[in-house]
Backbone as a chain_set.jsonl record, in Angstrom:
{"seq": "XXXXXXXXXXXXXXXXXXXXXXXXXXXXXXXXXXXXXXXXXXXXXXXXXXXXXXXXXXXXXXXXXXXXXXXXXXXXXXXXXXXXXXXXXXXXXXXXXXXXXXXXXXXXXXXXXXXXXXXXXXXXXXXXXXXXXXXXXXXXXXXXXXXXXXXXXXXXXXXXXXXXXXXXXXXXXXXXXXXXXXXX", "coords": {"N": [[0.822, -1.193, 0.0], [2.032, 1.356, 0.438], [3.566, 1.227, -0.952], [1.961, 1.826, -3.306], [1.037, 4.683, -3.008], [3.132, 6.362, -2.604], [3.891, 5.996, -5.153], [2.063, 6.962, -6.754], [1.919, 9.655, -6.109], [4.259, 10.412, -7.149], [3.384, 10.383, -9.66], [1.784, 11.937, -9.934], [3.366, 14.427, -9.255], [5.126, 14.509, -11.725], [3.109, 15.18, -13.421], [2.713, 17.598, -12.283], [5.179, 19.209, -12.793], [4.445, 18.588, -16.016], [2.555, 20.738, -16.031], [0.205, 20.347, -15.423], [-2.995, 20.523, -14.053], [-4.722, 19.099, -13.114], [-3.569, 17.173, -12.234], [-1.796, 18.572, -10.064], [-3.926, 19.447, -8.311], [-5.062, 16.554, -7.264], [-2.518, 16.368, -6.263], [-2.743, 17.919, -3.777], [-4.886, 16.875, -2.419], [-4.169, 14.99, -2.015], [-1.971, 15.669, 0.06], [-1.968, 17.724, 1.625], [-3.456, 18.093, 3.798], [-1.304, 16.443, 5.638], [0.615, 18.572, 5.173], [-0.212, 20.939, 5.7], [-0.721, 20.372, 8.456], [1.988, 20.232, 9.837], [3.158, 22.564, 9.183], [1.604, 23.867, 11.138], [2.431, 23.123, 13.278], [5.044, 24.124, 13.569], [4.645, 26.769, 12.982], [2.681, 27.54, 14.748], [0.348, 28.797, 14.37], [-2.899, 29.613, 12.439], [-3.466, 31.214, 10.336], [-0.957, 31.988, 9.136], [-0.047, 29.392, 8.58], [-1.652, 28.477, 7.093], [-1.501, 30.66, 4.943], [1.329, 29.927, 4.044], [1.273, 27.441, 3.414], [-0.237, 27.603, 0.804], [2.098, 28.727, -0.297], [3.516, 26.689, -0.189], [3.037, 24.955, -2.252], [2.583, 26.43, -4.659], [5.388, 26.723, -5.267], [5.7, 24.274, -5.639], [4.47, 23.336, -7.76], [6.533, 25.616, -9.609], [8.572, 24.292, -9.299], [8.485, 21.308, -9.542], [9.882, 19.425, -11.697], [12.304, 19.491, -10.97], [11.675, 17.718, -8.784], [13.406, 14.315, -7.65], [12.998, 10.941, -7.718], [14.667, 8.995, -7.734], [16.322, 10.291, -5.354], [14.689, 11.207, -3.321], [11.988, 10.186, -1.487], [8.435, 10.899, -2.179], [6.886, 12.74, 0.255], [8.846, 13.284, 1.439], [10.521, 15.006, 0.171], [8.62, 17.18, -0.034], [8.012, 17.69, 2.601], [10.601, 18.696, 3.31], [10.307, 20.771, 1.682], [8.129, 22.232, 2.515], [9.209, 22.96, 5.112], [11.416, 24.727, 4.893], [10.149, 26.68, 3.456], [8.997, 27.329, 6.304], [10.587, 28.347, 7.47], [11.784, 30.777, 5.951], [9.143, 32.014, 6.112], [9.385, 32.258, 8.804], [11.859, 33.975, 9.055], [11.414, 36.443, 7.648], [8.989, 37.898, 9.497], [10.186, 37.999, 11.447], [11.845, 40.635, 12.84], [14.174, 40.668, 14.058], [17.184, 39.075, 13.886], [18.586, 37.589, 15.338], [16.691, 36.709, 17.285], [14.813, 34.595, 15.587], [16.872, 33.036, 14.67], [17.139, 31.485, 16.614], [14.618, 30.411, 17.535], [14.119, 28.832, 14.689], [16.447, 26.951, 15.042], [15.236, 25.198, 17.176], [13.374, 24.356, 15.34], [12.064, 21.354, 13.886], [14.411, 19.196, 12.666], [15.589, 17.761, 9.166], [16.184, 15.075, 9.516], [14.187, 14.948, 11.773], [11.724, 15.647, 9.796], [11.583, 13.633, 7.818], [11.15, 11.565, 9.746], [8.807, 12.354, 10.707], [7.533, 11.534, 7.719], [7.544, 9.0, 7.597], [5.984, 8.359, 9.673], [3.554, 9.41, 9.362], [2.858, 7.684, 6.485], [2.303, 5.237, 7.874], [-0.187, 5.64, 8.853], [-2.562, 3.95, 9.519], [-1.175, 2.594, 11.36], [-0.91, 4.129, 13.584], [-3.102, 5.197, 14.42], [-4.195, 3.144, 15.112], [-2.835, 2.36, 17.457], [-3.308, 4.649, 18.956], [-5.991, 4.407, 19.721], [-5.121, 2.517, 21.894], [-4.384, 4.277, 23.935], [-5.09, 5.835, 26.969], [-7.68, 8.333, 27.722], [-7.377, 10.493, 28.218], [-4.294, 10.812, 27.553], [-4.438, 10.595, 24.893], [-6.277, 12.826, 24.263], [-4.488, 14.722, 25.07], [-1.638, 14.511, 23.676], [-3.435, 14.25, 21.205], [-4.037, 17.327, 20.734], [-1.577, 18.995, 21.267], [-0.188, 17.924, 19.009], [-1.814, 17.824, 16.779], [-2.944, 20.636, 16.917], [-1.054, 22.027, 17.879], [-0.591, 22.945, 20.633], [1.179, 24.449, 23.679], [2.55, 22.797, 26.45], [1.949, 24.185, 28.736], [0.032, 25.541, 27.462], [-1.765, 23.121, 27.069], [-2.264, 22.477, 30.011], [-3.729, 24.368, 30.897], [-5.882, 24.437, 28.899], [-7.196, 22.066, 29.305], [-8.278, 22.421, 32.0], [-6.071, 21.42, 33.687], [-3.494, 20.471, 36.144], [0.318, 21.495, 35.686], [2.113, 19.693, 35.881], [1.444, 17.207, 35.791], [-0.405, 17.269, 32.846], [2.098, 17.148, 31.588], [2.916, 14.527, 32.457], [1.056, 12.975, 30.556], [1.576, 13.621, 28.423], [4.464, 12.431, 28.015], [4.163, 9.365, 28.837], [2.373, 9.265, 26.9], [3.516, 9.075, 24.674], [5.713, 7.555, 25.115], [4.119, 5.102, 25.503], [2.73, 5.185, 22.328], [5.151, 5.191, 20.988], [6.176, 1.855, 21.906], [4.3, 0.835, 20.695], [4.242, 1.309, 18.178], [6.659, 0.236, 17.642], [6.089, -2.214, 17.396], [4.397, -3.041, 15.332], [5.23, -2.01, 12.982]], "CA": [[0.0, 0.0, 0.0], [2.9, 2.39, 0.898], [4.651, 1.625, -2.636], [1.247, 2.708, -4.135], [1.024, 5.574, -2.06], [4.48, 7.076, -3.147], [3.929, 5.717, -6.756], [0.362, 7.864, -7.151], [2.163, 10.81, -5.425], [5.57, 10.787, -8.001], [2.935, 10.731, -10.951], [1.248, 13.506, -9.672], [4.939, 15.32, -8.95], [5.181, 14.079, -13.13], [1.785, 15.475, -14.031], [2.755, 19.181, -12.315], [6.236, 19.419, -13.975], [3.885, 18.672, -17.272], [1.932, 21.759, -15.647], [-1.284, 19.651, -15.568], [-3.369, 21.571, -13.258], [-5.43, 18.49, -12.336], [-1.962, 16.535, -10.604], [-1.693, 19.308, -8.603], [-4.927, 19.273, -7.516], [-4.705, 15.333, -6.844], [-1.563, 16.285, -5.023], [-2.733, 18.781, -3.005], [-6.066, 16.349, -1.624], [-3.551, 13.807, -1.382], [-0.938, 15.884, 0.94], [-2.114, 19.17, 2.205], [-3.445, 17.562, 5.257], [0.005, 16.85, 6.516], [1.643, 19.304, 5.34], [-0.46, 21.514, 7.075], [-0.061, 19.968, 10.507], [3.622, 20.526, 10.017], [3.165, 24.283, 9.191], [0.929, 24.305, 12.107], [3.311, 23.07, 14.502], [6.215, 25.178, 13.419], [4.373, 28.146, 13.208], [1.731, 28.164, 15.563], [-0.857, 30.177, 13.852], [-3.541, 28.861, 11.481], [-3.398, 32.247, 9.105], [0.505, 31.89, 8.616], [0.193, 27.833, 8.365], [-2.499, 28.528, 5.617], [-0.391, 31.098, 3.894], [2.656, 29.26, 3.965], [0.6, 25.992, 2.532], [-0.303, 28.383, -0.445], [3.601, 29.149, -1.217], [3.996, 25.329, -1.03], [1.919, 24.686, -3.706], [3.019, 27.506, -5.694], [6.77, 26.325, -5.523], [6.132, 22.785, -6.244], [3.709, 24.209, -9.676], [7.242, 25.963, -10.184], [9.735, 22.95, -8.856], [8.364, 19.822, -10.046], [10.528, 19.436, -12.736], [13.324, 19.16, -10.282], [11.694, 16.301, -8.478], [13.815, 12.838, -8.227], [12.184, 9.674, -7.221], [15.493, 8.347, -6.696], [16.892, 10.983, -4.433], [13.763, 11.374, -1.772], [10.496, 10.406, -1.055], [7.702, 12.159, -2.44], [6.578, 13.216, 1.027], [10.554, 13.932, 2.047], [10.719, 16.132, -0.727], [7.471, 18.115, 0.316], [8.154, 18.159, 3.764], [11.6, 19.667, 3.463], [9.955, 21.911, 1.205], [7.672, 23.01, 3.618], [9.994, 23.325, 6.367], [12.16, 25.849, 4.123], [8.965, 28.024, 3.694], [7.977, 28.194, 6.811], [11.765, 29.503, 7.788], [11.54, 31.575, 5.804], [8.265, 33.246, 6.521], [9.643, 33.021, 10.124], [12.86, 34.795, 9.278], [10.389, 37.294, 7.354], [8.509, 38.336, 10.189], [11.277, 38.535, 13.1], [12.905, 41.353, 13.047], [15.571, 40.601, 14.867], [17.879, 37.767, 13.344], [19.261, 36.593, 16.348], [15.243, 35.658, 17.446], [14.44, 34.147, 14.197], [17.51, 31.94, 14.351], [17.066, 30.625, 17.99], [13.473, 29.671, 16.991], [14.303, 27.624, 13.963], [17.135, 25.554, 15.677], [14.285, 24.583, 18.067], [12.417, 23.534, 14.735], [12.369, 20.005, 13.715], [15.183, 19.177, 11.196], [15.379, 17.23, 8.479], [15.539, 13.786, 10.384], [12.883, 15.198, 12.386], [11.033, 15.606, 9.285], [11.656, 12.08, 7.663], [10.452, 10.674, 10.601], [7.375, 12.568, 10.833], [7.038, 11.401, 7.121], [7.29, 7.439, 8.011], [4.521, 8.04, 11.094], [2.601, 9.625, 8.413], [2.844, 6.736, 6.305], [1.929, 4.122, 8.724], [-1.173, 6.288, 9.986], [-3.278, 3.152, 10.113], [-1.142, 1.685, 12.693], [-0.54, 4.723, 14.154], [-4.5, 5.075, 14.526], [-4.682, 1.252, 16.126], [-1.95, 2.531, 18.427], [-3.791, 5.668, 19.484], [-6.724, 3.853, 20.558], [-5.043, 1.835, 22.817], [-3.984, 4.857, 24.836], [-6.123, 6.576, 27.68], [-8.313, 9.053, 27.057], [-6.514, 11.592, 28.885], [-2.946, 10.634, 27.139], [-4.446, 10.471, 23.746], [-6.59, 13.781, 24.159], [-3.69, 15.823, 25.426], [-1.177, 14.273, 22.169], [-3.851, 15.1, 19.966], [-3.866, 18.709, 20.928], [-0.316, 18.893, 21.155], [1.047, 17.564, 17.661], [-2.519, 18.631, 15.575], [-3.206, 21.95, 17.402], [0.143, 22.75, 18.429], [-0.204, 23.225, 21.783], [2.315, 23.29, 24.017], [2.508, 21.688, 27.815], [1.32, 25.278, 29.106], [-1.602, 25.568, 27.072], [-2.703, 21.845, 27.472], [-2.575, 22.785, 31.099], [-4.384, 25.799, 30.725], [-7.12, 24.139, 27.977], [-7.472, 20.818, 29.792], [-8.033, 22.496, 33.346], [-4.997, 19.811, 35.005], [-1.768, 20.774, 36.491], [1.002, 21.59, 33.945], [3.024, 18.333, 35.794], [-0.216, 16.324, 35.342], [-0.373, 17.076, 31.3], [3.148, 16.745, 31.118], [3.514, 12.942, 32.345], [0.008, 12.442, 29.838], [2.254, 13.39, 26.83], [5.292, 11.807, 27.793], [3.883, 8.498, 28.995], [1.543, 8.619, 26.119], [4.342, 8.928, 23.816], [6.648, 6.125, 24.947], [3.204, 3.828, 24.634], [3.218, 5.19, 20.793], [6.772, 4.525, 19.974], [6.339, 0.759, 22.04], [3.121, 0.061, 20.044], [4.418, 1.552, 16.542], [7.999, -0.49, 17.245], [5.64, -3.269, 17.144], [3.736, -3.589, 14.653], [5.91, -1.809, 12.057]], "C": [[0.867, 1.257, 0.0], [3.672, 2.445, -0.47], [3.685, 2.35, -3.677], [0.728, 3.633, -4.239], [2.142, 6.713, -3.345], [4.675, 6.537, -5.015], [2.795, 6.64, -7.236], [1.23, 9.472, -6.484], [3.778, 11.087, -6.566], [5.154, 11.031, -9.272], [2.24, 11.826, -10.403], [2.046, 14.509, -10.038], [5.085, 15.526, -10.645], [4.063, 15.27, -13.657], [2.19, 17.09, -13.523], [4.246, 19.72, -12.828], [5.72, 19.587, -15.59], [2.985, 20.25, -16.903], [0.416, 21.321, -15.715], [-1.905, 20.193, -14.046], [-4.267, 20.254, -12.66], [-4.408, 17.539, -11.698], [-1.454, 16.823, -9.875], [-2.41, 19.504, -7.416], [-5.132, 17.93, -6.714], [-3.847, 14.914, -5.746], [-1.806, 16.888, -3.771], [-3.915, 17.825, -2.234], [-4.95, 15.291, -1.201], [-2.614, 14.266, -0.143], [-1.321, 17.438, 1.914], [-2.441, 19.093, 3.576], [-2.162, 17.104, 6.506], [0.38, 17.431, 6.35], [1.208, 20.943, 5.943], [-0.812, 21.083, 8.365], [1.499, 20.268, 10.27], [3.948, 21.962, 9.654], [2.807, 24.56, 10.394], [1.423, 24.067, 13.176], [4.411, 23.679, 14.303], [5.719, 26.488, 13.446], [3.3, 28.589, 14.374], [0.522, 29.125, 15.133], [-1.375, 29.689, 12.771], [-3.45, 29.7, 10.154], [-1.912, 31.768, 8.381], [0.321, 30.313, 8.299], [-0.377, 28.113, 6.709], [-1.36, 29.202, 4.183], [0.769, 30.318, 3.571], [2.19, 27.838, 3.116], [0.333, 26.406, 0.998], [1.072, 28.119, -1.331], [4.057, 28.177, -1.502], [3.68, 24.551, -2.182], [2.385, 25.634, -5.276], [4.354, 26.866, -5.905], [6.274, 25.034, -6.015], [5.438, 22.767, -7.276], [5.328, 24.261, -9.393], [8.523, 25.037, -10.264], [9.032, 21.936, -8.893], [9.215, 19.212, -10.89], [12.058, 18.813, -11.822], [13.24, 18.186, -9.438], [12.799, 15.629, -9.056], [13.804, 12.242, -7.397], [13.099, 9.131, -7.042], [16.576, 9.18, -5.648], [15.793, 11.063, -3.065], [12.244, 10.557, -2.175], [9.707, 11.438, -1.49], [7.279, 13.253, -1.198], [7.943, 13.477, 2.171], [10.571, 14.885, 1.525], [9.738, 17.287, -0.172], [7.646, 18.502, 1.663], [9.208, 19.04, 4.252], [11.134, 20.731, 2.861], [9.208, 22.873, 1.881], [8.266, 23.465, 4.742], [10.713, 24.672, 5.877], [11.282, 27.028, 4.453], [8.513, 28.439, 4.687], [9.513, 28.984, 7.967], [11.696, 30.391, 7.359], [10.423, 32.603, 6.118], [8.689, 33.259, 7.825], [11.083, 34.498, 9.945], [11.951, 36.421, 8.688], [9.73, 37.889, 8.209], [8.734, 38.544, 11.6], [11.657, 39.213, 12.196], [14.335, 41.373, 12.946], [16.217, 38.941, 14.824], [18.127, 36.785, 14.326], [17.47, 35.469, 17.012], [15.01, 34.746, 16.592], [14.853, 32.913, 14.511], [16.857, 30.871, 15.431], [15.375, 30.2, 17.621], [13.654, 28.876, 16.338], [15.759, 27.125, 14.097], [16.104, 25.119, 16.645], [13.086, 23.775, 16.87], [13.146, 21.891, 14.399], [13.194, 19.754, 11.911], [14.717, 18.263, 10.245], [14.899, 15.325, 8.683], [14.401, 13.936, 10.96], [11.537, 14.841, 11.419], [10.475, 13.68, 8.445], [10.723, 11.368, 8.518], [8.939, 11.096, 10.78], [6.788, 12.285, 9.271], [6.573, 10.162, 7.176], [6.454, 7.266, 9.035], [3.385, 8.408, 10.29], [2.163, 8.523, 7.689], [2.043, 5.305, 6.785], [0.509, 4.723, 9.638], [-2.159, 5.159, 10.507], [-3.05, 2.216, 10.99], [-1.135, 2.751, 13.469], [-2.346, 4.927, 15.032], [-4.892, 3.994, 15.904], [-3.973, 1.785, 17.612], [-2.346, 3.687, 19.427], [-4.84, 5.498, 20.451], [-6.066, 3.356, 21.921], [-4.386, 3.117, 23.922], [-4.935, 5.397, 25.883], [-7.179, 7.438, 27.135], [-7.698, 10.787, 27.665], [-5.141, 11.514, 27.794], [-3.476, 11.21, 25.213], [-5.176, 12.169, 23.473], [-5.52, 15.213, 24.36], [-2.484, 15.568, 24.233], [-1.976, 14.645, 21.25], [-3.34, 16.453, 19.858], [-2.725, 19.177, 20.921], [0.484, 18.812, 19.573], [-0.496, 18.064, 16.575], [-3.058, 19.946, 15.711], [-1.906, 22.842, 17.971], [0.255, 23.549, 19.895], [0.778, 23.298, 22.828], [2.197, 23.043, 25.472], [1.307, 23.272, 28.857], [-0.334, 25.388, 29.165], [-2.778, 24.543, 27.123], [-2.934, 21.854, 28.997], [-3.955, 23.688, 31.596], [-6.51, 24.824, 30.04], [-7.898, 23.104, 28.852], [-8.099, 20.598, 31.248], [-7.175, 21.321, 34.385], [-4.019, 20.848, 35.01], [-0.899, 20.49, 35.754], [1.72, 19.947, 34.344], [2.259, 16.921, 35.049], [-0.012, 16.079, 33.305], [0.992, 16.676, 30.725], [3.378, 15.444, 31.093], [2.146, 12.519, 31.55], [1.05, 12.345, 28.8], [3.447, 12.507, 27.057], [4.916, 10.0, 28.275], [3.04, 7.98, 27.652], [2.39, 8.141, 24.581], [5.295, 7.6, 23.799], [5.543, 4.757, 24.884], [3.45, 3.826, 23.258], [4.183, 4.484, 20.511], [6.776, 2.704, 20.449], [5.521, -0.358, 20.865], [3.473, -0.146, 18.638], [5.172, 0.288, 16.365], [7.096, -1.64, 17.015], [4.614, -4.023, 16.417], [4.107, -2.479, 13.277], [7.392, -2.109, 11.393]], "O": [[0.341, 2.259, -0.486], [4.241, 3.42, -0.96], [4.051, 3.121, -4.564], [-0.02, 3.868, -5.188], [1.942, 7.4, -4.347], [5.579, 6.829, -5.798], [2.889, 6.985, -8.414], [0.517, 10.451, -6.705], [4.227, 12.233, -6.541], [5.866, 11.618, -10.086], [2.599, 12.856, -10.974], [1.749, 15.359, -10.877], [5.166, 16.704, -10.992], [4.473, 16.22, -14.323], [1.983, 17.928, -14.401], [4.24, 20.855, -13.304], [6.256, 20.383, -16.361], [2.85, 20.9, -17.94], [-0.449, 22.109, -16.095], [-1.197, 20.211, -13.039], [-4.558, 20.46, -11.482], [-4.591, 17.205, -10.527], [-0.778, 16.189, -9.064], [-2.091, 19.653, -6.236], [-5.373, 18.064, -5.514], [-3.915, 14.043, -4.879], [-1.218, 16.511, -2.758], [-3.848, 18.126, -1.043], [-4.935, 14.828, -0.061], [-2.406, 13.402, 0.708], [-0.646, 17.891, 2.838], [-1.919, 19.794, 4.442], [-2.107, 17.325, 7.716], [1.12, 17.645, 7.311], [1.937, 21.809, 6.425], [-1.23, 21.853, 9.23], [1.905, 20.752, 11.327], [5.067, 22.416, 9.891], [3.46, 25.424, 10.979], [1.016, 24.676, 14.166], [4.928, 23.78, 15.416], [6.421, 27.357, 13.964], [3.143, 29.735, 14.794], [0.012, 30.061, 15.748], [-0.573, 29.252, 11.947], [-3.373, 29.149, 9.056], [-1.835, 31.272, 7.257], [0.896, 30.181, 7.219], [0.184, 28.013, 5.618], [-0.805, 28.738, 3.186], [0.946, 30.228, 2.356], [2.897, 27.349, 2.234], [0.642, 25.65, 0.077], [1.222, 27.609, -2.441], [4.789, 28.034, -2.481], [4.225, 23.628, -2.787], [2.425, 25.388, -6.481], [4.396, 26.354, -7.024], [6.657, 24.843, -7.17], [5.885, 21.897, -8.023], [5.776, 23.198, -8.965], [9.342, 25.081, -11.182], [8.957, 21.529, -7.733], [9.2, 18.011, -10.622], [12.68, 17.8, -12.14], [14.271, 17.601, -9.106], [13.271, 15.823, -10.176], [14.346, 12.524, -6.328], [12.949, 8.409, -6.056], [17.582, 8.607, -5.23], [16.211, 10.968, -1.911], [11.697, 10.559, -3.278], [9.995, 12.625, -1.341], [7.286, 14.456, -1.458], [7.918, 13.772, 3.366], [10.638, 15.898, 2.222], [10.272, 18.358, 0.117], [7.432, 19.684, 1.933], [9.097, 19.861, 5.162], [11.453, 21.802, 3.378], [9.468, 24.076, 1.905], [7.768, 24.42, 5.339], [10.524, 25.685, 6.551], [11.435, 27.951, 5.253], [7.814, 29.452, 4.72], [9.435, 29.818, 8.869], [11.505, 31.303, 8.164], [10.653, 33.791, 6.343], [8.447, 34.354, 8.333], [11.158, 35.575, 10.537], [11.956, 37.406, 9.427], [9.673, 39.026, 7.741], [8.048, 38.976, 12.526], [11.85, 38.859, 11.033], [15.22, 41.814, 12.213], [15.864, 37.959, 15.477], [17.969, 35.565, 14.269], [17.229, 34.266, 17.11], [15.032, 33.677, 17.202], [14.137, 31.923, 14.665], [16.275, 29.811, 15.203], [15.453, 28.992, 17.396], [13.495, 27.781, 16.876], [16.272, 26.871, 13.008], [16.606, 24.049, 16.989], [12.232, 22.949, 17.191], [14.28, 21.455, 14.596], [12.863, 19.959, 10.744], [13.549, 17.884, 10.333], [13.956, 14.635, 8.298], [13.516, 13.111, 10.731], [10.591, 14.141, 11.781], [9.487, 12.952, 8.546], [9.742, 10.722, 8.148], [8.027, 10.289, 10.965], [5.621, 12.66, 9.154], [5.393, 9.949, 6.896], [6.133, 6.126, 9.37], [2.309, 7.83, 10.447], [1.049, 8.134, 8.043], [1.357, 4.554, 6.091], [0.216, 4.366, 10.78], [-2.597, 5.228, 11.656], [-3.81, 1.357, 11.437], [-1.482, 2.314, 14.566], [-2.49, 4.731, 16.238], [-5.481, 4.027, 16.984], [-4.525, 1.616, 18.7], [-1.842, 3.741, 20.549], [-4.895, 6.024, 21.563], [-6.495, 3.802, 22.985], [-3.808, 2.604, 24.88], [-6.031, 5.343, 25.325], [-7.549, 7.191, 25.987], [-7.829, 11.934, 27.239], [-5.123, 12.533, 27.104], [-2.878, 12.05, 24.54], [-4.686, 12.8, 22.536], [-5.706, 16.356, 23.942], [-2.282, 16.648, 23.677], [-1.511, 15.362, 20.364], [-2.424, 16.777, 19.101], [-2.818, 20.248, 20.321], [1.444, 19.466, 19.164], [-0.2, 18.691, 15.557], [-3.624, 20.451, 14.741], [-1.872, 24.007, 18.366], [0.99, 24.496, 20.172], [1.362, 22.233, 23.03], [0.99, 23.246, 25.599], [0.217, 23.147, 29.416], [-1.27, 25.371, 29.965], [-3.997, 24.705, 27.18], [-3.9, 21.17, 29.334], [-4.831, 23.541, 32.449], [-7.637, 24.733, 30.526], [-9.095, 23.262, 29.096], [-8.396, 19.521, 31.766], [-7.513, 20.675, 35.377], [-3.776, 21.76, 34.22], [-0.957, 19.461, 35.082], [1.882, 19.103, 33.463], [2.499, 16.081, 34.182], [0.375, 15.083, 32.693], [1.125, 16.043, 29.677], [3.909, 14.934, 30.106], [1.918, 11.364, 31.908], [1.411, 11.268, 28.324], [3.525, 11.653, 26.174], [5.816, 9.307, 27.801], [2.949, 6.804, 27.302], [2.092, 7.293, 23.74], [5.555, 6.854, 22.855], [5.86, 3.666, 24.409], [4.122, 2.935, 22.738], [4.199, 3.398, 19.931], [7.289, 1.991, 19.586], [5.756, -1.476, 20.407], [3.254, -1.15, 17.961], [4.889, -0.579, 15.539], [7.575, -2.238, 16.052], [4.109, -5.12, 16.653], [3.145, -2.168, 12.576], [7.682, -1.639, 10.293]]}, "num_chains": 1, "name": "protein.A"}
């Protein structure tokens, strides 16, 4: 399923290098959903995520062509691409360089990204694996990685004590990674 995944997503990549306006569209139902959650956790803000999802779309219309299926992953390629853009619109809207920077070294690099493309990938174990968590653990990870919250605000949103939400995400997380390791 995952080879026909990334095989329907490199003819697409094909089809907007040809400038075919309906393989972009194809691409964009097929990927826009992650790749805005990964705007939306680097930037924090649904306006700037949106915008920034725009410019990814626009670049890969203008960079398709430069796709190669044996250098990345279709959804490596897109995700670094998005990560780029949304440096840039951060460096764009600091000021002050030295802020800017120290923000994106706190973003998630390129491994970072990879890996959030292979959890992507596997969402229907990731799904199976979600269930099996609390309802506390799994409600405070949602909010966290698809709302971008961070330990504060799940404190804040959730009415619990910030220590409280904190051992939800990190307990709920080392279930994830035990459950994924095991059945991927």
């Amino acid at each position: 399923m995952q080879d026909s995944r990334n095989d329907a997503l490199i003819e697409y990549l094909s089809g907007c290098a040809r400038q075919d306006a309906k393989a972009l569209d194809q691409l964009y139902r097929a990927t826009s959903a992650h790749l805005y959650a990964q705007l939306l956790r680097i930037l924090r803000h649904e306006a700037s995520a949106q915008d920034c999802l725009q410019q990814v779309y626009i670049r890969v219309w203008a960079a398709a062509a430069q796709y190669d299926a044996g250098r990345a992953r279709p959804m490596t390629w897109l995700g670094t691409m998005t990560r780029n853009i949304a440096i840039d619109w951060i460096r764009r809207q600091r000021p002050s360089e030295h802020d800017s920077d120290e923000l994106i070294a706190t973003m998630p690099g390129r491994s970072d990204i990879e890996a959030d493309v292979d959890l992507a990938q596997h969402s229907g174990e990731l799904h199976q694996c979600l269930a099996e968590l609390n309802d506390d653990q799994r409600r405070a990870l949602e909010l966290a990685y698809f709302e971008g919250l961070t330990h504060q605000d799940l404190a804040n949103q959730l009415d619990q004590p910030l220590g409280t939400v904190k051992s939800w995400v990190r307990r709920g997380l080392e279930r994830l990674k035990t459950c994924m390791s095991h059945l991927i």
